[in-house]
DSSP file (Angstrom, degrees, kcal/mol; ACC not computed):
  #  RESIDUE AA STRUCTURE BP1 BP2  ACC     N-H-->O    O-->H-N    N-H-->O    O-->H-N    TCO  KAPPA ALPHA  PHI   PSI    X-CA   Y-CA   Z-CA
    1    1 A X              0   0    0      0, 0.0    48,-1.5     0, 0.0    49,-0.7   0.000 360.0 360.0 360.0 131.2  -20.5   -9.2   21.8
    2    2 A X  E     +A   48   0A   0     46,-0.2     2,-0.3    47,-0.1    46,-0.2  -0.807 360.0 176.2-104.7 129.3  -17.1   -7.9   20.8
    3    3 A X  E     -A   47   0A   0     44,-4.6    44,-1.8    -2,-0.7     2,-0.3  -0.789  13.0-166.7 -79.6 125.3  -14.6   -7.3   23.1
    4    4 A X        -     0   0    0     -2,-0.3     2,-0.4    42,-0.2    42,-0.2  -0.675   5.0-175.2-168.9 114.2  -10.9   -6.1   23.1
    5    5 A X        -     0   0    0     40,-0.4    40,-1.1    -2,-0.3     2,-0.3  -0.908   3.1-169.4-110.3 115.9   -8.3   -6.1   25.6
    6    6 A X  E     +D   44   0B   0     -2,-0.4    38,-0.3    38,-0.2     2,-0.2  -0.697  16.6 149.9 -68.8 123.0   -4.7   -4.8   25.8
    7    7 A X  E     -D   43   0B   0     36,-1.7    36,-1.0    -2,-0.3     2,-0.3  -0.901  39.1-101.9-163.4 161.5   -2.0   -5.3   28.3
    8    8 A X  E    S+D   42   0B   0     -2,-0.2    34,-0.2    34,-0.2     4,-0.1  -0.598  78.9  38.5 -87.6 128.5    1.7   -5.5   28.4
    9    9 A X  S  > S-     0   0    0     32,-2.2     4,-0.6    29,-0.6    30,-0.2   0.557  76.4-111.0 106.3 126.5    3.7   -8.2   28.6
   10   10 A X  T >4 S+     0   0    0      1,-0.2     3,-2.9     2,-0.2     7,-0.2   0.913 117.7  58.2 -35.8 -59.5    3.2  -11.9   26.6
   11   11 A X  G >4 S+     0   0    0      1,-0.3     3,-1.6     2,-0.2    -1,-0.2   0.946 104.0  54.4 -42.8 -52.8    2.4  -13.7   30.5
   12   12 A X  G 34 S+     0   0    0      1,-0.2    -1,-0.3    -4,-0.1    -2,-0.2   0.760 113.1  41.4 -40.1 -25.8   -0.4  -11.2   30.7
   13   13 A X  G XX  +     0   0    0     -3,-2.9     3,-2.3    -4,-0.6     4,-1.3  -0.120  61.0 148.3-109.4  20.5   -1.7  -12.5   27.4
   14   14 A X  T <4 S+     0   0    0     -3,-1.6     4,-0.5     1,-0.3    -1,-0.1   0.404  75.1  57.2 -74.3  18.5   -1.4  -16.2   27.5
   15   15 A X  T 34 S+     0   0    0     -2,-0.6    -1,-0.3     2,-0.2     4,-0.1  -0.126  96.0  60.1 -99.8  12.4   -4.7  -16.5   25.1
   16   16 A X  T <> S+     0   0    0     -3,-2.3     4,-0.9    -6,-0.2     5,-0.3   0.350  99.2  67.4-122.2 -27.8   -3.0  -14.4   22.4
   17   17 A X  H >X S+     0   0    0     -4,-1.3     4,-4.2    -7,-0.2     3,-2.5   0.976  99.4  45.8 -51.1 -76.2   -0.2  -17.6   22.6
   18   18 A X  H 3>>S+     0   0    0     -4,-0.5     4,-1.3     1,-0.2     5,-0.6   0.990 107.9  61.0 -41.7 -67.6   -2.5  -20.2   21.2
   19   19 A X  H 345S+     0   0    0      1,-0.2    -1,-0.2     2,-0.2    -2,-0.2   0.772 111.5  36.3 -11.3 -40.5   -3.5  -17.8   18.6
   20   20 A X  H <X>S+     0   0    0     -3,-2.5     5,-1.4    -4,-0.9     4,-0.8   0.762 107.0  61.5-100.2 -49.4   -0.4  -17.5   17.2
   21   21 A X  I  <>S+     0   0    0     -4,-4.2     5,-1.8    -5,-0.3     6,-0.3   0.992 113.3  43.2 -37.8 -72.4    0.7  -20.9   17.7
   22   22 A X  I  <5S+     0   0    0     -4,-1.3     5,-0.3     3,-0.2    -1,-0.2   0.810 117.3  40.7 -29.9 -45.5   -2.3  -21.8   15.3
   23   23 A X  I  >XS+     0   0    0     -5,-0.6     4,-2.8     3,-0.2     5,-2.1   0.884 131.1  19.9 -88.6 -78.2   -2.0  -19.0   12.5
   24   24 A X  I  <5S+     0   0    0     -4,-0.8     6,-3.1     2,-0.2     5,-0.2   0.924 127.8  43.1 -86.6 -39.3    2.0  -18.9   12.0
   25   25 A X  I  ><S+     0   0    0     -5,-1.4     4,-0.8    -4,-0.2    -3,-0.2   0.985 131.4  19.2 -48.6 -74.5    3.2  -22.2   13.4
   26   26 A X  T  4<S+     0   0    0     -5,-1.8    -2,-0.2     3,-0.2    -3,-0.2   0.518 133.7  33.6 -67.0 -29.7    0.8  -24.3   12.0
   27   27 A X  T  <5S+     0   0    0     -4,-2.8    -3,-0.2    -5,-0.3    -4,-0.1   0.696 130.2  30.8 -64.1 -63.3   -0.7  -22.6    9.4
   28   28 A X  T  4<S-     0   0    0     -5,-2.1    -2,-0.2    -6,-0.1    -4,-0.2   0.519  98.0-131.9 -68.3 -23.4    2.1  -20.7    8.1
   29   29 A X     <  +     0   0    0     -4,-0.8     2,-0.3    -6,-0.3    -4,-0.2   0.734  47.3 156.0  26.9  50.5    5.0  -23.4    9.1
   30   30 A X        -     0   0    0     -6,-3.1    -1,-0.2    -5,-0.2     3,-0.2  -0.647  37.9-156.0 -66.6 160.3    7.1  -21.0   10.6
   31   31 A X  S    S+     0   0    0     -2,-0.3    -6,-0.1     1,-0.2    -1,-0.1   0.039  74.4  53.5-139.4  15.2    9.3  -22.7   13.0
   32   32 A X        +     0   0    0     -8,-0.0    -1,-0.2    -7,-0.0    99,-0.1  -0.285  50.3 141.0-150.8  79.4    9.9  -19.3   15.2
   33   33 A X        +     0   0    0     -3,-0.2    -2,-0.1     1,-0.1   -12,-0.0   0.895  51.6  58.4 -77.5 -95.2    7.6  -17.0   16.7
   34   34 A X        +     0   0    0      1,-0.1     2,-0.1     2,-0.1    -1,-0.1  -0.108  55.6 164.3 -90.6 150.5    8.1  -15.6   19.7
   35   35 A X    >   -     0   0    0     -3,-0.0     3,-0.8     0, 0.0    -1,-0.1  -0.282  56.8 -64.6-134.7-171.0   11.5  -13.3   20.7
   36   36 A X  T 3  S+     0   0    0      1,-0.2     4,-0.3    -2,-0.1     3,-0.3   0.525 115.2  72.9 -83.2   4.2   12.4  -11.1   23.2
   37   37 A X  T 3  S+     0   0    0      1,-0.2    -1,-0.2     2,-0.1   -28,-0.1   0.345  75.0  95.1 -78.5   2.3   10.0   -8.2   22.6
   38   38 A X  S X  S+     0   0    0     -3,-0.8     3,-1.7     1,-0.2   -29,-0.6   0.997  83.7  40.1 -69.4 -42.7    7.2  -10.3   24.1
   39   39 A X  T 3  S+     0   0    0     -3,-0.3    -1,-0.2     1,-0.2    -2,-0.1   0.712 122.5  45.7 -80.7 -18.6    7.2   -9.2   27.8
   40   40 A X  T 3  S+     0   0    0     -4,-0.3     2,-0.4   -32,-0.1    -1,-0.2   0.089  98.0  89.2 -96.5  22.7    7.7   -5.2   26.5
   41   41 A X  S <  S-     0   0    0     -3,-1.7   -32,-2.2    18,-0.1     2,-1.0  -0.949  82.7-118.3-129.5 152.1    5.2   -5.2   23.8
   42   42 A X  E     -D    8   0B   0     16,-1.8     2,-0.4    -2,-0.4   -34,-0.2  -0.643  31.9-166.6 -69.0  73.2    1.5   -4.4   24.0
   43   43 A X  E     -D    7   0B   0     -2,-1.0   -36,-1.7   -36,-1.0     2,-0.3  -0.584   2.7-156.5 -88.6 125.4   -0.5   -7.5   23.1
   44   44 A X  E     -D    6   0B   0     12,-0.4    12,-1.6    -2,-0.4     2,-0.5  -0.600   5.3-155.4-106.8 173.6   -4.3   -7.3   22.4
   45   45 A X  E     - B   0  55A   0    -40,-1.1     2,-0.4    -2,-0.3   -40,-0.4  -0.952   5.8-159.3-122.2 129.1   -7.0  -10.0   22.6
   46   46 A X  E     - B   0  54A   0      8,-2.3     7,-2.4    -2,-0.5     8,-1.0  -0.972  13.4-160.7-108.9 109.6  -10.1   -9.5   20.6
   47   47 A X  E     -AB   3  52A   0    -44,-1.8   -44,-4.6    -2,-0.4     2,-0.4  -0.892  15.9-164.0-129.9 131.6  -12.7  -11.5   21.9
   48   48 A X  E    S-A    2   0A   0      3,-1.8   -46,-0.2    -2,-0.5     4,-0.1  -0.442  87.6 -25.0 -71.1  49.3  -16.1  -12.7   20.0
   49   49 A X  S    S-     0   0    0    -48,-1.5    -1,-0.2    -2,-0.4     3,-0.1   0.501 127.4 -46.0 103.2  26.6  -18.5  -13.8   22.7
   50   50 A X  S    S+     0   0    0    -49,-0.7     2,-0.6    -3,-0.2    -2,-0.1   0.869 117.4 113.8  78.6  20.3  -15.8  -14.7   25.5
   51   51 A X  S    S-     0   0    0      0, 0.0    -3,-1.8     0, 0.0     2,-0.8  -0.956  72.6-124.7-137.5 126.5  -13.9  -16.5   22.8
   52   52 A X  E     +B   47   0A   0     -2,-0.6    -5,-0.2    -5,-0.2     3,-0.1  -0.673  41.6 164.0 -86.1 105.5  -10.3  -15.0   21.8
   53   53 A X  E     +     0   0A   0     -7,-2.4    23,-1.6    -2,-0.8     2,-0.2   0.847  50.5  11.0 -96.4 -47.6  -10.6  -14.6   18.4
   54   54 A X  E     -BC  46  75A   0     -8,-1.0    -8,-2.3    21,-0.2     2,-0.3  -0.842  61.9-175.1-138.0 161.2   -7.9  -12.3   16.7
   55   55 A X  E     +B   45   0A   0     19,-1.6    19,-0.4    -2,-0.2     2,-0.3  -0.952   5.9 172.7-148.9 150.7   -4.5  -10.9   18.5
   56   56 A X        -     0   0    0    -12,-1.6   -12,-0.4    -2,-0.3     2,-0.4  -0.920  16.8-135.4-158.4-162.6   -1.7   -8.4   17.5
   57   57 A X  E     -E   71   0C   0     14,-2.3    14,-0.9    -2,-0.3     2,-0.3  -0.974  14.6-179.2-155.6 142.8    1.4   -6.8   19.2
   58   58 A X  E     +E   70   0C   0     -2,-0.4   -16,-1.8    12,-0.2    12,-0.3  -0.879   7.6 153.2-154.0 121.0    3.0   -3.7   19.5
   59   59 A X  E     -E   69   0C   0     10,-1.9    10,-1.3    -2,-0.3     2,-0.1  -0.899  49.2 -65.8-152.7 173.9    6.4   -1.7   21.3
   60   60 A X  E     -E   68   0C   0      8,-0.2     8,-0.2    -2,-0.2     4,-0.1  -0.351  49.8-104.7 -80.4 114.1    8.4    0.7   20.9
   61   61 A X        -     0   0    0      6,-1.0     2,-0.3     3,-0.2    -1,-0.2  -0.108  34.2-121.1 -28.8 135.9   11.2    1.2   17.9
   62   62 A X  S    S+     0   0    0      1,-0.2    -1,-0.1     3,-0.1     3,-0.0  -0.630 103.2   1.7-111.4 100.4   14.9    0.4   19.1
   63   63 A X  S    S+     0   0    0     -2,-0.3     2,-0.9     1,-0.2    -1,-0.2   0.537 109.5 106.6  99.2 -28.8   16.4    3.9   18.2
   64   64 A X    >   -     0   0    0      3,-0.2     3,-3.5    -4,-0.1    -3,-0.2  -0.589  59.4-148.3-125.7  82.9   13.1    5.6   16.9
   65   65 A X  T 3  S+     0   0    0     -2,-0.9    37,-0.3     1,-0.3     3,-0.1   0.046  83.9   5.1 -30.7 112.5   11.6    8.2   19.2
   66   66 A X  T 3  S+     0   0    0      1,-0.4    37,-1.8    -5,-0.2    36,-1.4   0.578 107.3 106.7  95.2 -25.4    7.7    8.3   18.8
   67   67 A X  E <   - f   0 103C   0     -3,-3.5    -6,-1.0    35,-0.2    -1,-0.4  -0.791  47.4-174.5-113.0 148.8    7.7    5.4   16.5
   68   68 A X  E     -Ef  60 104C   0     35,-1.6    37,-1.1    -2,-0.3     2,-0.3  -0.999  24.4-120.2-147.2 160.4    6.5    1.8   17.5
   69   69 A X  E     -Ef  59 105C   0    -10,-1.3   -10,-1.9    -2,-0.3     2,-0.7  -0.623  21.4-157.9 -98.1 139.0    6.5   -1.4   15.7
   70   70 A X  E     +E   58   0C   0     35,-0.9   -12,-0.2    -2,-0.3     3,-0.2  -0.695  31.8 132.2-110.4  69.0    3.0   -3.4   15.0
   71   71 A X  E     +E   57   0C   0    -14,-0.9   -14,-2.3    -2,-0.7     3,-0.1  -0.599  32.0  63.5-113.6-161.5    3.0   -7.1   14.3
   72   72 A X        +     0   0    0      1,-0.3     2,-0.8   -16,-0.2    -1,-0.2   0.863  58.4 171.1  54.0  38.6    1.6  -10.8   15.0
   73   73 A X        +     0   0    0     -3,-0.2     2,-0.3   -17,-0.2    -1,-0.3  -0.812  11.7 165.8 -56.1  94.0   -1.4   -9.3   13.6
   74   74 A X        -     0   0    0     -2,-0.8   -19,-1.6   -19,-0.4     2,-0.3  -0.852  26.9-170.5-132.3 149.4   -3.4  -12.8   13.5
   75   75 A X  B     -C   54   0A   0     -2,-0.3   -21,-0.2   -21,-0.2    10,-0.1  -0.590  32.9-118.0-150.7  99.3   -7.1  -13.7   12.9
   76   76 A X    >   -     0   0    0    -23,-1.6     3,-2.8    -2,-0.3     4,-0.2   0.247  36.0-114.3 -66.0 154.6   -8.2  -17.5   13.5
   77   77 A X  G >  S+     0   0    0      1,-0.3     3,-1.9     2,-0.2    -1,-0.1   0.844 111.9  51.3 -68.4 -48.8   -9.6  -18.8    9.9
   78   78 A X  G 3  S+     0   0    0      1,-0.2    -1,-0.3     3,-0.0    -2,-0.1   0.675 109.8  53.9 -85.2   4.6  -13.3  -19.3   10.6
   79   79 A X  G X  S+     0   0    0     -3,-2.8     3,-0.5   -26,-0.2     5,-0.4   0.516  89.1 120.7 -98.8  12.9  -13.5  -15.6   12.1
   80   80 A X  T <   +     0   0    0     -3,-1.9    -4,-0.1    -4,-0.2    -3,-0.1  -0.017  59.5  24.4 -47.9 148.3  -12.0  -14.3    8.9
   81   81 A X  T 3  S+     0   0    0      1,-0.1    -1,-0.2     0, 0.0    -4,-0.0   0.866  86.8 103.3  73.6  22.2  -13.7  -11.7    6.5
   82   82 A X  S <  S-     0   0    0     -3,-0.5    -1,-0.1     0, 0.0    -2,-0.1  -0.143  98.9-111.9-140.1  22.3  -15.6  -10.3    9.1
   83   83 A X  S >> S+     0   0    0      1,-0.2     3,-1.3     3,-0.1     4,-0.9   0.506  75.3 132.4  58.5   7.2  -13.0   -7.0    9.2
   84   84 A X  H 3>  +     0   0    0     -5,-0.4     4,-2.7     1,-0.3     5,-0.3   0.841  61.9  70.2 -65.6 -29.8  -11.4   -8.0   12.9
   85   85 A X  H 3> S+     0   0    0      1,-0.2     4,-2.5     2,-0.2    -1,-0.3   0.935 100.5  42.6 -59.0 -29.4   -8.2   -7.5   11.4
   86   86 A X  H <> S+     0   0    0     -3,-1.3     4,-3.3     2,-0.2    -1,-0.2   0.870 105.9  54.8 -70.7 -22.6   -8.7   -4.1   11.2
   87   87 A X  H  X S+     0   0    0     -4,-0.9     4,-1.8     1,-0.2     5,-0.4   0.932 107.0  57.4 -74.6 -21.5  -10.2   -3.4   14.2
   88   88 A X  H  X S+     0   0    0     -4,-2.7     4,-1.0     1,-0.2    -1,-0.2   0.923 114.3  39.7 -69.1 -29.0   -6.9   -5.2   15.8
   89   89 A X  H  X S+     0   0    0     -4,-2.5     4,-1.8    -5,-0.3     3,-0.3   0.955 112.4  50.6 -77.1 -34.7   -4.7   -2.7   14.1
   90   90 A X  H >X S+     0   0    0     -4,-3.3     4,-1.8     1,-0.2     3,-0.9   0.999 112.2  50.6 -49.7 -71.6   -6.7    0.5   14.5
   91   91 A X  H 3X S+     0   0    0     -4,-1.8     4,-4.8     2,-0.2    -1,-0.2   0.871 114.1  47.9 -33.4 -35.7   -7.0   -0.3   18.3
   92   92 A X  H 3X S+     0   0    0     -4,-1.0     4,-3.4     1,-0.4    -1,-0.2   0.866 105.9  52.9 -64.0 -45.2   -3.3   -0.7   18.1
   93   93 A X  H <X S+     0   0    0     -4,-1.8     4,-0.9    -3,-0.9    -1,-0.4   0.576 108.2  51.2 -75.0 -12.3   -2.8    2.2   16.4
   94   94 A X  H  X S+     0   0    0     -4,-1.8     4,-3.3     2,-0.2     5,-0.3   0.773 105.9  58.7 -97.1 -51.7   -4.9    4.2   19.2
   95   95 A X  H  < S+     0   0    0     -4,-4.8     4,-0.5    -5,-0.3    -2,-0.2   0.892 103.5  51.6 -22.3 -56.2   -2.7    2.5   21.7
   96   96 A X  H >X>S+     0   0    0     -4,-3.4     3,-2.2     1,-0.2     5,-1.0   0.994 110.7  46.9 -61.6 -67.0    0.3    4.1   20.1
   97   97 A X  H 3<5S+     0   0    0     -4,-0.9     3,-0.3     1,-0.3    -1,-0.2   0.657 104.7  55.1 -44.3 -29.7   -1.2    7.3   20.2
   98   98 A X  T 3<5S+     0   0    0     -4,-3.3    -1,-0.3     1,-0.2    -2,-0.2   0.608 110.6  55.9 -72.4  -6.5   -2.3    7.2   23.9
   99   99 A X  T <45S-     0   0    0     -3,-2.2    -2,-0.2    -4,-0.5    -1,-0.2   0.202 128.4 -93.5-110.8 -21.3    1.6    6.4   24.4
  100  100 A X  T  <5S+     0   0    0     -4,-0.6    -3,-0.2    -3,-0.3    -2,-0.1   0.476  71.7 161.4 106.9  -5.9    3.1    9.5   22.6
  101  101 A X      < +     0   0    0     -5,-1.0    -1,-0.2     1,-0.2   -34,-0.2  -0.218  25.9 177.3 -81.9 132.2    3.5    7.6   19.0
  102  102 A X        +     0   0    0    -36,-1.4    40,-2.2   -37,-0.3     2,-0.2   0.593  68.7  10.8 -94.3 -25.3    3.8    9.6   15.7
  103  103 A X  E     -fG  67 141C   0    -37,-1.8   -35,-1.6    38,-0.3     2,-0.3  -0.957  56.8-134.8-152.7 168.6    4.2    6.5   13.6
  104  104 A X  E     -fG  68 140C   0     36,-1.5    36,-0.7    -2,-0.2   -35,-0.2  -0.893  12.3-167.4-146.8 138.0    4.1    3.0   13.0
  105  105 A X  E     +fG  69 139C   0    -37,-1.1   -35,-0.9    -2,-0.3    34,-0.2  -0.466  17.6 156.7 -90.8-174.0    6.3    0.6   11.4
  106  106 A X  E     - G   0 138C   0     32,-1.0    32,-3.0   -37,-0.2     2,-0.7  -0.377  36.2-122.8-179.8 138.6    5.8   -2.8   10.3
  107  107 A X  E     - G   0 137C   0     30,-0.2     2,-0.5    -2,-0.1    30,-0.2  -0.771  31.0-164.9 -58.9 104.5    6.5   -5.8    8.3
  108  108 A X        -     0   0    0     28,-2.2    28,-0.5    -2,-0.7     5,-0.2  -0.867  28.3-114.8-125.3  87.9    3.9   -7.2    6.3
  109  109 A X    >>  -     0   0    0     -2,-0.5     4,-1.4     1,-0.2     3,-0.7   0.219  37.7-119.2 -31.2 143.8    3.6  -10.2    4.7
  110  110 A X  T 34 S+     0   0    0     24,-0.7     4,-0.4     1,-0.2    -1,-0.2   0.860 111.6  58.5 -72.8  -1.1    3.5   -9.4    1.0
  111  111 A X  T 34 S+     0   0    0      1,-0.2     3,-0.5    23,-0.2    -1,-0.2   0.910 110.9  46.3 -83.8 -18.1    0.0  -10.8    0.5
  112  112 A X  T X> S+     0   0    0     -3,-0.7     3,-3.0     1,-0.2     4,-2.7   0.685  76.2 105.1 -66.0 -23.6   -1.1   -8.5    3.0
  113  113 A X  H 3X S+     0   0    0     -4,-1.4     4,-2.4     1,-0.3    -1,-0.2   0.891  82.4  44.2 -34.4 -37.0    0.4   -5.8    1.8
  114  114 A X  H 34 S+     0   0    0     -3,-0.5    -1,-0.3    -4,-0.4     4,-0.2   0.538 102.7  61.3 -97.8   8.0   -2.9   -4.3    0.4
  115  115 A X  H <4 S+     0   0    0     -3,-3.0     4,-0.4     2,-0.1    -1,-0.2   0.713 107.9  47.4 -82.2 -29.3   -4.9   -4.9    3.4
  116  116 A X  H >< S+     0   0    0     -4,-2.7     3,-3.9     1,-0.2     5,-0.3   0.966 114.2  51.5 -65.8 -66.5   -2.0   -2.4    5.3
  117  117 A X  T 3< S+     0   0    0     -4,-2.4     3,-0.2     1,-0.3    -1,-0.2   0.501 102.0  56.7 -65.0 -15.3   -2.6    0.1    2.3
  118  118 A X  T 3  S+     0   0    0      1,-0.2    -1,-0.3    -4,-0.2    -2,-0.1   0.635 108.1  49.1 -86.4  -4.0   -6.1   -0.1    2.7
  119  119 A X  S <  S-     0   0    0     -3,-3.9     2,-0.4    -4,-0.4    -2,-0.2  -0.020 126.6 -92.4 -94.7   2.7   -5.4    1.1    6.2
  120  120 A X  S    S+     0   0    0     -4,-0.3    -3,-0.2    -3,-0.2    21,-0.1  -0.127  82.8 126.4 105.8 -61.7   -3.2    4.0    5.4
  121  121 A X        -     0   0    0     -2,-0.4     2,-0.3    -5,-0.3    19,-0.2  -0.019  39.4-159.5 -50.4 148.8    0.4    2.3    5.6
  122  122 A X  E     -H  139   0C   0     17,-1.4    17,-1.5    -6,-0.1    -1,-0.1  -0.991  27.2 -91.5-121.1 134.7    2.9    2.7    2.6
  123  123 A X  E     +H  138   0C   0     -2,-0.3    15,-0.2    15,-0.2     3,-0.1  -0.033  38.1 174.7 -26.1 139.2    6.0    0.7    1.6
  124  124 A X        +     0   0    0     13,-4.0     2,-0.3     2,-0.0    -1,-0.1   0.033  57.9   4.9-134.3  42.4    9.2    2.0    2.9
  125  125 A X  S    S-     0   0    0     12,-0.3     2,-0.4     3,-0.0     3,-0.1  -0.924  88.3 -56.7-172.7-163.8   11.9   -0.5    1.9
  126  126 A X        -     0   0    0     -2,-0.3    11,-0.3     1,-0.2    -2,-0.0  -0.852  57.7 -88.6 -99.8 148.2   12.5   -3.6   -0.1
  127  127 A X        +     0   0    0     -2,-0.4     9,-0.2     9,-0.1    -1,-0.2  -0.026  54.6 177.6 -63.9 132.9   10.8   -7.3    0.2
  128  128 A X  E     -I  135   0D   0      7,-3.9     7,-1.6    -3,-0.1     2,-0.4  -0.777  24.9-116.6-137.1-161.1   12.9   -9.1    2.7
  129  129 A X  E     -I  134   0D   0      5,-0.2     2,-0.4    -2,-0.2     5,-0.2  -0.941  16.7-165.0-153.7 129.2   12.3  -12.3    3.8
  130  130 A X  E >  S-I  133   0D   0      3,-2.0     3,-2.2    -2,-0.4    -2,-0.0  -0.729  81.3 -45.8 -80.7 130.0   11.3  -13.8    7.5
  131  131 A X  T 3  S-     0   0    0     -2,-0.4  -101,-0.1     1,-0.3     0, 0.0  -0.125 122.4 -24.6  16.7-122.1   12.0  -17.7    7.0
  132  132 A X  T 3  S+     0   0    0   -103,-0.2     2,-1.0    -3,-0.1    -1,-0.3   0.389 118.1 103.1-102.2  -5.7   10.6  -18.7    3.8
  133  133 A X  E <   -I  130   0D   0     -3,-2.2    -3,-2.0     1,-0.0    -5,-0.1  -0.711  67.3-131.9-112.6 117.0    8.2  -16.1    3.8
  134  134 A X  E     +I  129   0D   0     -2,-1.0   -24,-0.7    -5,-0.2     2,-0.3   0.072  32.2 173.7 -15.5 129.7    8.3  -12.5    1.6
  135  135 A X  E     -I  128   0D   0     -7,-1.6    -7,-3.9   -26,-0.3     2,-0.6  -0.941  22.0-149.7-151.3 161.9    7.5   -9.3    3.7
  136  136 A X        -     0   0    0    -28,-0.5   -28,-2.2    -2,-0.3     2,-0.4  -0.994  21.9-126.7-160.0 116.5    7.6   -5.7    2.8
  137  137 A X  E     +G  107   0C   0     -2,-0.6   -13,-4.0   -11,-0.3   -12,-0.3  -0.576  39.5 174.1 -86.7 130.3    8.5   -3.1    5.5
  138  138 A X  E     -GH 106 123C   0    -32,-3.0   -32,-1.0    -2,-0.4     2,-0.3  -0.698   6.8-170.9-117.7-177.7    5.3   -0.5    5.2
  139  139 A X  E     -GH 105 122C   0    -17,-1.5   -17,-1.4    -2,-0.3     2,-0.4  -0.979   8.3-165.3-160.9 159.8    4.8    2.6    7.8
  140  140 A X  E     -G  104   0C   0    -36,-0.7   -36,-1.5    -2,-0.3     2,-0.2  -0.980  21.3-122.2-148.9 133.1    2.1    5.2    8.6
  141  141 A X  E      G  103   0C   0     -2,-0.4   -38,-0.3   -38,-0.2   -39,-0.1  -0.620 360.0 360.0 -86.4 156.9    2.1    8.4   10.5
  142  142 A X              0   0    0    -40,-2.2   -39,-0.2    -2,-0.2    -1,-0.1   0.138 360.0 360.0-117.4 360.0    0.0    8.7   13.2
């Protein structure tokens, strides 16, 4: 049974931690994840069977009425290919909307880039780079 639960603020979420730890620490070797936007951003839990499978995050643009920013879209390896990344952004993307949001940015790793485009988002910038790793700022109106 799939499940999938929202709430504000990181402490609220502390199954969406491990998640993350796993995919971009460890996986990824990033050596920094979490900032201050955890406790004002929306983190969901997607859970397969009681088991917290995929996670993402989302608050509100610094500056940018209506618009809110979507990352830590992560989805642990053996529940890969089974399309939960979309549903964590679509939900995310309904979030915004219940919220007032007209748009949504994000940064996208570039090998993802065509999994956002298959979702609607388009580039709006130039490749920058998060540590070692490539990203491409995309957006979609809502």
């Amino acid at each position: 049974m799939e499940e999938i639960a929202i709430v504000q603020g990181l402490e609220n979420a502390p199954l969406a931690r491990p998640i993350r730890e796993e995919i971009f620490l460890q996986e990824q070797g990033f050596s920094t994840e979490f900032d201050e936007e955890e406790e004002r951003a929306w983190h969901l839990l997607l859970f397969l069977d009681g088991e917290a499978v995929a996670t993402g995050r989302l608050f509100p643009k610094d500056g940018e009425d209506g618009v809110y920013v979507m990352g830590r879209v992560a989805v642990r390896k053996p529940y890969r290919g089974r399309h939960l990344g979309q549903k964590v952004v679509r939900a995310l993307e309904e979030k915004a909307q219940q919220m007032g949001g007209k748009g949504i940015y994000l940064g996208a790793q570039t090998h993802a880039q065509t999994f956002y485009e298959q979702l609607g988002y388009h580039p709006c910038g130039e490749i920058f780079y998060d540590e070692h790793c490539p990203h491409i700022p995309m957006e979609k109106s809502l």
